[in-house]
N, C-alpha and C positions, 0 to 999 in steps of 0.2 A: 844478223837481223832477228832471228827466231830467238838467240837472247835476249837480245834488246825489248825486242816484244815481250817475254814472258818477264821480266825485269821492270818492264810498264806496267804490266797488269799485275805485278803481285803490288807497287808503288799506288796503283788506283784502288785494290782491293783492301790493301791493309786498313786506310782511315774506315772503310765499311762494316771490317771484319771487326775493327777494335769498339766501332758503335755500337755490332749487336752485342759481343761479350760484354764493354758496359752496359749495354738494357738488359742483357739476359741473367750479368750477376745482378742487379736491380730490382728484375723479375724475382730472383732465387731471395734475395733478403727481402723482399716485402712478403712472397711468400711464408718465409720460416716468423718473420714477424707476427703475420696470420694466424702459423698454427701456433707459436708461444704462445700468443692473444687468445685463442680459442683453448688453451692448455689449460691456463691460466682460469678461466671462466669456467669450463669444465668443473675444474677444481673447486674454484667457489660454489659452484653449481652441487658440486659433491658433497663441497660440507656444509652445505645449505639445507638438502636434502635430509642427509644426517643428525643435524641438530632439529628440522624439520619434525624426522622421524625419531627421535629421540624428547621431543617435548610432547609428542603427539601421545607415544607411549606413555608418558608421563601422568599426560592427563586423563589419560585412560584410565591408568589404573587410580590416578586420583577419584575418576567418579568411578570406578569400581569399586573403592572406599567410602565412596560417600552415597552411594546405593545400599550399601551395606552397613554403614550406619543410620541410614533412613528406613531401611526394614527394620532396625533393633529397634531403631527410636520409637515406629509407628506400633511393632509388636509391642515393647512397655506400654504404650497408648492405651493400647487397646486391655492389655490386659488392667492396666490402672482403671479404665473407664468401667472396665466389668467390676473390678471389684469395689469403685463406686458406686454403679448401680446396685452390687451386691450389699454394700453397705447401707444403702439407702433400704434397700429392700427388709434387711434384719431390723433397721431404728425402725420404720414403722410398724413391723409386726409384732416387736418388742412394747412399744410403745403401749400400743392395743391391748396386750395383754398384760403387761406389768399395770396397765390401769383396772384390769379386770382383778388382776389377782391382788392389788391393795384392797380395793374394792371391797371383795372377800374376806380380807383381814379386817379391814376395819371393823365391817358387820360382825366378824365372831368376838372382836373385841369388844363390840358394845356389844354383842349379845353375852360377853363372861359379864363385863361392867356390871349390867344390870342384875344377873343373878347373883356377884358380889353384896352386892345392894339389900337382894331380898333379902342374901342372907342375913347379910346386917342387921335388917330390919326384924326381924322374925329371932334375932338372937341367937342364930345356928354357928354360934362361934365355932362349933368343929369343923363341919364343915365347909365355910371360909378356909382357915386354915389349909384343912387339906389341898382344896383348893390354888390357894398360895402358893406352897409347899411342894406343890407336882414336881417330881425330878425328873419328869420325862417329858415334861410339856416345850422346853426349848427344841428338847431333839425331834419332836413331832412335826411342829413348827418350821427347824430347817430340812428335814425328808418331805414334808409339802413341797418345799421353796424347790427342793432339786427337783423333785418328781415335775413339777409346774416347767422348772428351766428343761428337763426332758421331755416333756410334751410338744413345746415351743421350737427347741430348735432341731428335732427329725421332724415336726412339720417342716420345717424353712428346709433340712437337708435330710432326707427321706432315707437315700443312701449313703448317708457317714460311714457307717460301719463297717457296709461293704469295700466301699470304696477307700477305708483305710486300710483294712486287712488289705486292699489288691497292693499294698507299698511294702508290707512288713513281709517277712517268711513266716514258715508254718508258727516255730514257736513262739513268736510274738503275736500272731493270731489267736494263740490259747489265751494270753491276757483278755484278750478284749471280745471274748467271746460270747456275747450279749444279742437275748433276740429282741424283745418288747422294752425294757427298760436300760438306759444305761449305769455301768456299773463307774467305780472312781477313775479308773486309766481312760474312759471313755471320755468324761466330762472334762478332765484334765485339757484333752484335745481337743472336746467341743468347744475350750473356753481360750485353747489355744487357735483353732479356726477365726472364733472372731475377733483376735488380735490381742487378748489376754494371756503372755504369757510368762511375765512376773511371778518369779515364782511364790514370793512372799503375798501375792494379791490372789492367786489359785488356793494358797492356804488359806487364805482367812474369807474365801467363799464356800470353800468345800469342806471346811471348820477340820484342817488335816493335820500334820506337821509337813514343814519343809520341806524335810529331810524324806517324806514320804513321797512328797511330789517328785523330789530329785529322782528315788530312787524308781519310780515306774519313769519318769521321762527318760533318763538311761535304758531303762530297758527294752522299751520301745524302738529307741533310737538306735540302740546296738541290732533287731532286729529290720531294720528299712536296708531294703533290697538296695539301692541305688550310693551314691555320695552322701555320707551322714551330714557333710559340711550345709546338706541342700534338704535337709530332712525340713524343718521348720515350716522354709518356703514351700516344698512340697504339700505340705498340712493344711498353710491358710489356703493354697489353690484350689483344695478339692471344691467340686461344684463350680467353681469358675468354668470353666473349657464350656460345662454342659449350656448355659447363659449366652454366651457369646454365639 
């Protein structure tokens, strides 16, 4: 009997026993399907994240780049705007005074004109002639012209000189060492300040040779403290910085 019985109930328990193990390996696969599912997402979530954080970088440093080319861009701005203004500033005070100093010329040329004239008149053929004839009357004439162009522009840039010496070392300071008037390596640069610096057009204002201009702008340039490649640009700056 006590077989019998336990022989029943394992016969009643078995169909029980096999429904949970079905629901429970059931349970166990939709579980693992869960966490594959959740693996899986993870994953994308990962390199989601990564490429996320990877374009994010990206464009970071992209406007880190493009900050820093909007500083170059707005610094050339500013400094073209100055030397605009600066430009503007030299035409009219050039202007003003290249009309003074025609001005000037004309009046002593009609004031030769007319004593040409008396003498004519009066028969003083000698001297007329000598008159004519002065071999120093050109060179008078362009030491006017410089001394005028050196009045003019240490008005407009007071501190040239100094301010050039602060670029060169000592012995290239000995060149241009000038108190009241400027000497030829000065004006060389004054003419190179404002954007003159042809060498053949420096010649044939400062009535020089070339080869003269060549050989002080070399030497100047051998003496610039800094990158010679940056000398030039250095030159037409000065007095900018002070404007802005």
């Amino acid at each position: 009997i006590s077989s019998f019985g336990e022989n029943a109930r394992t016969w009643q328990v078995a169909p029980v026993l096999s429904a949970v193990e079905h629901q429970y390996q059931a349970v166990k696969e939709r579980q693992s399907r869960i966490i594959l599912i959740g693996t899986v997402i993870l994953l994308i979530m990962a390199i989601l994240l990564a490429f996320a954080y990877f374009y994010a970088n990206k464009k970071r440093r992209l406007l880190a780049e493009a900050n820093t080319k909007l500083a170059d861009y707005n610094e050339r701005l500013a400094t073209t705007n100055a030397r605009l203004a600066d430009a503007n500033r030299v035409k009219e005070s050039y202007i003003v005074q290249l009309l003074r100093y025609y001005s000037d010329f004309i009046d002593t040329k009609e004031e030769e004109r007319r004593s040409m004239s008396k003498m004519q008149r009066t028969g003083d053929t000698e001297a007329l002639t000598k008159m004519l004839n002065a071999a120093d009357k050109t060179e008078k004439e362009h030491e006017r012209l410089l001394g005028h162009f050196d009045d003019i522009f240490l008005e407009l840039y007071p501190s040239f000189v100094e301010d050039l010496n602060t670029l060169l070392s000592e012995e290239g300071r000995k060149i241009l060492n000038q108190k009241e008037r400027m000497n030829t390596p000065l004006r060389i640069f004054a003419l190179m300040r404002l954007g003159i610096d042809n060498t053949k057009d420096v010649a044939r204002i400062l009535h020089c040779s070339a080869q003269t201009i060549y050989n002080y702008r070399n030497s100047i340039r051998n003496a610039y403290l800094y990158d010679r490649s940056h000398f030039e640009e250095a030159v037409r700056n000065i007095g900018i910085d002070s404007q802005q």
